[in-house]
C-alpha positions in Angstrom: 13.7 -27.1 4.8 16.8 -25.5 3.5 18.9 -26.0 5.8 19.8 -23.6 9.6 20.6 -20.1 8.7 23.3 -18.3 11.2 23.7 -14.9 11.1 26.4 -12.3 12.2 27.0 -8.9 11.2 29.6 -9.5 8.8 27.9 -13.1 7.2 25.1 -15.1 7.0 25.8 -19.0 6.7 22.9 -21.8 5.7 24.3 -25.3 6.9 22.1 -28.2 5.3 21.0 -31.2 6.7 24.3 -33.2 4.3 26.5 -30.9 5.8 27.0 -28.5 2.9 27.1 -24.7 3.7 26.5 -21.6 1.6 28.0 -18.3 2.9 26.3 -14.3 1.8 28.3 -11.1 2.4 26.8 -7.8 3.0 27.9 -4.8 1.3 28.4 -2.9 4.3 26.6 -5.1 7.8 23.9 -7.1 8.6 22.1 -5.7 11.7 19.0 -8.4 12.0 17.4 -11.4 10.1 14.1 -12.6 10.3 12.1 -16.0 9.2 8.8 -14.7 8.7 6.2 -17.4 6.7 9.0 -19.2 5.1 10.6 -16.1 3.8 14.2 -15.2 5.5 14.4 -11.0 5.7 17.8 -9.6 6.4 18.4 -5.8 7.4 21.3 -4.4 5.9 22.7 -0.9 7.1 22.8 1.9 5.0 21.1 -0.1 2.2 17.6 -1.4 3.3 15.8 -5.0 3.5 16.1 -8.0 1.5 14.8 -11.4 1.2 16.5 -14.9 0.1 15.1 -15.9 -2.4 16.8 -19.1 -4.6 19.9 -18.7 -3.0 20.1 -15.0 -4.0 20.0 -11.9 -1.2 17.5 -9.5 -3.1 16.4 -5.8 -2.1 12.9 -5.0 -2.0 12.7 -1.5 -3.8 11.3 0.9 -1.5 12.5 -0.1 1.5 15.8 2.4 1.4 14.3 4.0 4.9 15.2 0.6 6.8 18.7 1.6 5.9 18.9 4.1 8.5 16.1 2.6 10.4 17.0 -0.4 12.5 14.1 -3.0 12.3 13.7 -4.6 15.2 11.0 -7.2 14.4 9.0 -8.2 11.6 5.9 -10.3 11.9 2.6 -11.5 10.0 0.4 -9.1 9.9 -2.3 -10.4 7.4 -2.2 -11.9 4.1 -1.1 -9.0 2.3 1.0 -7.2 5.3 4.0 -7.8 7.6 4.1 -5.6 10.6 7.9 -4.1 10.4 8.8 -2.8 13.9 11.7 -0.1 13.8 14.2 0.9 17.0 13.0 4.5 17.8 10.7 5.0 14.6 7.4 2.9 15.5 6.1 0.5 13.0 5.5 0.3 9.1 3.8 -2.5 6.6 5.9 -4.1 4.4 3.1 -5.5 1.1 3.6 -8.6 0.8 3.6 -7.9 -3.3 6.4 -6.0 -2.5 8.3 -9.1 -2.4 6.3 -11.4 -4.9 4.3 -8.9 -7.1 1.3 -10.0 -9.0 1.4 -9.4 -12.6 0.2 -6.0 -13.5 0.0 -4.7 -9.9 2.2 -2.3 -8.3 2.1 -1.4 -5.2 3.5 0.6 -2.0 6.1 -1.2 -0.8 5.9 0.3 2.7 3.5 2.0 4.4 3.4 3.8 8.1 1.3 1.7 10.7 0.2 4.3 13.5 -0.5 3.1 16.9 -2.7 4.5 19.6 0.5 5.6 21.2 3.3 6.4 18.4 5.5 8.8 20.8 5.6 5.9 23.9 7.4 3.6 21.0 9.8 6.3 20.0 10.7 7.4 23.7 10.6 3.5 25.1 12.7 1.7 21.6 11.1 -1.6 20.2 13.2 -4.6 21.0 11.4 -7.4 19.8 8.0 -8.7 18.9 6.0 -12.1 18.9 2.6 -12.7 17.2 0.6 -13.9 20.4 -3.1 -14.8 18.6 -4.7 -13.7 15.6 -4.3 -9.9 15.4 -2.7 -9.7 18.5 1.1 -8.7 18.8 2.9 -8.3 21.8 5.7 -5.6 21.6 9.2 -6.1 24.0 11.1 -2.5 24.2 14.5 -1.2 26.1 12.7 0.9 28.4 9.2 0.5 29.0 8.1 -3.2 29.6 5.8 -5.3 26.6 2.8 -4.1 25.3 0.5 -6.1 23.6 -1.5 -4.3 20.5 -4.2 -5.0 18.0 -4.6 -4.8 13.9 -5.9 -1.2 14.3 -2.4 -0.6 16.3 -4.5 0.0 19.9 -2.8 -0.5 23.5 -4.8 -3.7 24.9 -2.5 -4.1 27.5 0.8 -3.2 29.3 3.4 -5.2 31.1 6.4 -3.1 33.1 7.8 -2.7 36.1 5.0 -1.6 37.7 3.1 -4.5 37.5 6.1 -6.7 39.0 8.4 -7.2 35.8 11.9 -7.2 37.0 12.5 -4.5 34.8 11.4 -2.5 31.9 14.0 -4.0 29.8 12.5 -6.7 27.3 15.3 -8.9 25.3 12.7 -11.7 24.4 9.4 -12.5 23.9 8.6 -16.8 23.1 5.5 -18.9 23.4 6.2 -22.2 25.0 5.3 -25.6 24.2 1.6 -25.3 25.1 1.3 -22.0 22.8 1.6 -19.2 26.0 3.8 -16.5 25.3 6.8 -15.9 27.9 8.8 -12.6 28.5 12.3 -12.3 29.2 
């Protein structure tokens, strides 16, 4: 409602629907930005993530390990998770208080999120992600295809090469207009 947010290593820019545009700078780069539930993330190297909030880039504490960690995807997890997908590091949870606490309650900004299969995400690098159905994530990486996983983080199934995939090289993942998710 804010207007289109375009992003670049080296700026973000928000044009609004009048034609006006604001313009954020890193402190060192951008690597990736994310509009997750209405709330626009942005990786930062060396630093960690951040969320817009009223105009203003803010850093969520805790979340110094993305610095060096490049996050890939981010997606809904539940209502008090996001499921933060690193290149060659697996996944975490990012708390949603994290970002808006509740009044007297802290909590751990970020915690691991183990799959059945931890070393196949380090070996294979996480690409990109899509929430396909409630508690169902499918997972694009470099080198080995999509896989699609559950809430508990278990391997339900396995797209690649060997199953006809052109190659094991997954850039996208999209649902289209009837709510089927595509891989390219």
């Amino acid at each position: 409602p804010r207007g289109v947010y375009f992003s670049s290593n080296s700026l973000i820019v928000r044009v609004a629907g009048n034609g006006e545009y604001k313009v954020w700078t890193p402190k060192t780069s951008f690597h990736r930005t994310y509009m997750v539930d209405g709330c626009l993330f942005v990786s930062q190297r060396d630093i960690g993530l951040s969320f817009m909030n009223n105009d203003s880039l803010i850093f969520i504490p805790g979340t110094e390990v993305f610095g060096s960690e490049l996050i890939y995807t981010i997606l809904p997890f539940n209502d008090r998770y996001f499921l933060v997908g690193t290149q060659s590091n697996g996944f975490y949870l990012l708390a949603s208080d994290a970002i808006v606490p509740r009044a007297g309650k802290a909590v751990e900004p970020i915690l691991k999120f183990q799959t059945s299969d931890d070393a196949f995400f380090r070996e294979n690098w996480i690409y990109t992600g899509l929430s396909v159905d409630d508690g169902v994530f499918a997972i694009g990486t470099y080198r080995g295809g999509v896989v699609f996983i559950d809430l508990q983080g278990r391997f339900i199934r396995k797209i690649d090469a060997t199953v006809n995939l052109q190659d094991d090289a997954v850039w996208h993942l999209f649902k289209d207009n009837q709510d089927m998710a595509g891989i390219g």
